[in-house]
C-alpha positions, 0 to 999 in steps of 0.5 A: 748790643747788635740787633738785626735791622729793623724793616723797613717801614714809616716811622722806624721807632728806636730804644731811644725813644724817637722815630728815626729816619732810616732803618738800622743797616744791614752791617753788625760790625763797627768797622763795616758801619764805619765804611758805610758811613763814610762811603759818600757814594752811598745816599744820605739816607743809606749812610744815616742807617750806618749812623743809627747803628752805630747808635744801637750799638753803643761802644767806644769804638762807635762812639769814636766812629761818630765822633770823627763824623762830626769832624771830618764829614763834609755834609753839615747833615751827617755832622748835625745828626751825629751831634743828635745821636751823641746826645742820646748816648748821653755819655761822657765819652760824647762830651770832649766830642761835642764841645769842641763841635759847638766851638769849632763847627762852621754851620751854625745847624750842627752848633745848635745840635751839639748845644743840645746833645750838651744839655742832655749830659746833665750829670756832667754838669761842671764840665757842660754848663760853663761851656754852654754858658759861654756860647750862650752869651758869645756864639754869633749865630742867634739859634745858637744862643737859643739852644744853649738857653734850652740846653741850660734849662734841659739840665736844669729840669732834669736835676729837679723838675719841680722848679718848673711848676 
């Protein structure tokens, strides 16, 4: 799924139907992305295009990749938006991944967004909903909660959007 990067211009749209903030990297390969995403001393943004190209590319082995960037960055950022571009993979892969992120994270930023890749996983429902249920009622940081509301209510429409007429 390698793609040459894209240039670099305001607005760099995806097929995931966003506007990312950073350019896919010049790197093609899974272990030369991992590199660029853990090199902290590389900017925020030239890590982020590592992350959206690992993204883009799809496999296990990058969804590996940024899975353990959700654990063992230090910067709550990288973990927030590598919980973002799980839930856009939307796969089951992702799921183990991101529910031990919305359990476990210290920053309630990255909870919120792993709460909210969940509600896009809607057809794994029996194994997203008890967990967002349970955050729902016990997180302590209020956006939290709120998150795993809309999550809930994400999965919900996506099984039958007439019920929200």
């Amino acid at each position: 799924m390698s793609q040459q990067p894209q240039p670099a211009s305001p607005g760099h749209s995806s097929e995931f139907e966003t506007v990312d903030p950073a350019p896919l990297a010049p790197e093609t390969t899974v272990p030369e992305l991992e590199a660029r995403l853990f090199n902290t001393s590389l900017s925020m943004f030239q890590r982020y295009r590592a992350l959206f190209s690992l993204r883009h590319e799809g496999s296990e082995e990058a969804i590996r990749v940024i899975a353990r960037a959700m654990f063992e960055d230090e910067s709550a950022l990288v973990r927030h938006e590598a919980a973002y571009v799980l839930g856009q993979l939307q796969g089951s892969k992702a799921i183990p991944h991101l529910v031990r992120q919305l359990q476990e994270d210290p920053s309630p930023m990255v909870r919120h967004e792993a709460a909210e890749a969940l509600g896009n996983m809607w057809d794994a429902t029996d194994k997203v909903i008890p967990v967002l249920e349970r955050a729902k009622r016990d997180d302590p940081a209020r956006e939290v909660r709120e998150s795993c509301e809309v999550a809930l209510d994400n999965i919900a429409y996506l099984k039958d959007p007439t019920q929200f007429d």
